[in-house]
C-alpha positions, 0 to 999 in steps of 0.5 A: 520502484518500477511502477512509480516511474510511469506515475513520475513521468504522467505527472510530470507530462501534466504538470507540462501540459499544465503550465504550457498554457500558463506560459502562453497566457503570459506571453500573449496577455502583453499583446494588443487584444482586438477590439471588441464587438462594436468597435469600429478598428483603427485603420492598419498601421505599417508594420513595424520592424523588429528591433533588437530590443523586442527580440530581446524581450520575447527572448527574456520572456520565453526564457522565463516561462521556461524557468517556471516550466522548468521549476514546476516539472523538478517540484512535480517530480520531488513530490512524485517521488515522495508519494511514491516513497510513502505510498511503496513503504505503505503498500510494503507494510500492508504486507509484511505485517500480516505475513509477519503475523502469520509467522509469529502464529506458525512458530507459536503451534511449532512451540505446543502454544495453542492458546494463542489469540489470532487477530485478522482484519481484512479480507486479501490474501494475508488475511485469508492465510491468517484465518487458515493458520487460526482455524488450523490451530483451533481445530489442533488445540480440540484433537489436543483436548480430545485425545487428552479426554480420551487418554484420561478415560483409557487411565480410569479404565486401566485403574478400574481394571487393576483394581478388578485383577487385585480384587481378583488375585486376593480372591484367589489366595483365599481360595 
């Protein structure tokens, strides 16, 4: 969760940075525009003093671009937050998952299941100890297979000799 706070926060400072312009175009939009080129100005008129009644107003209107500052900041943080939830869980997943699957392949040799089928999707570092526990299994189930192989030859020539010392003892008593 410590890496999404820097990512609230930026959203958050750009969603600032966003509606601060926003809040001044609304503020400004209300003021005299200057005449356009061409135009001859109106000579100046006397200034004229504020009144309570435009304090007021400037008072309610900067109040209400802060309210919508305000409103767009807390909805950019709830929305950071919900990414950053779904992309934490996203990134935990694509984890967890091979390195479960890895698990399930370890305790599957543990338990002599060598026939077991390894899918591996990826190219990362699960990924990669996923295809060492396939080939690790493969190469595994071959010895199995060799020394199955060879214990079968060492019992056909044990038979093969057996029968050779019988045929030989019987040879013998007929002697």
């Amino acid at each position: 969760m410590r890496k999404s706070i820097p990512m609230v926060l930026v959203s958050a400072l750009l969603a600032a940075l966003l509606l601060l312009p926003a809040g001044y175009t609304a503020v400004f939009a209300q003021q005299q525009q200057p005449p356009a080129q061409g135009q001859q100005q109106k000579p100046t008129q006397q200034p004229q003093q504020p009144t309570a009644a435009h304090a007021r107003s400037a008072h309610d209107e900067s109040e209400t671009v802060v309210a919508t500052a305000r409103a767009v900041v807390i909805a950019t943080l709830a929305v950071s937050v919900v990414l950053a939830i779904g992309l934490g869980v996203a990134i935990t997943r694509s984890i967890t998952r091979p390195i479960a699957e890895g698990v399930r392949v370890a305790e599957a040799v543990a338990d002599g299941n060598l026939s077991l089928a390894v899918a591996v999707q990826g190219n990362d570092e699960a990924a990669r100890l996923l295809r060492s526990l396939s080939r690790m299994k493969d190469r595994l189930a071959q010895v199995v297979s060799d020394v199955r192989s060879n214990a079968d030859s060492v019992a056909t020539a044990s038979a093969q000799i057996a029968q050779g010392n019988q045929d030989l003892s019987q040879r013998t008593e007929q002697q």
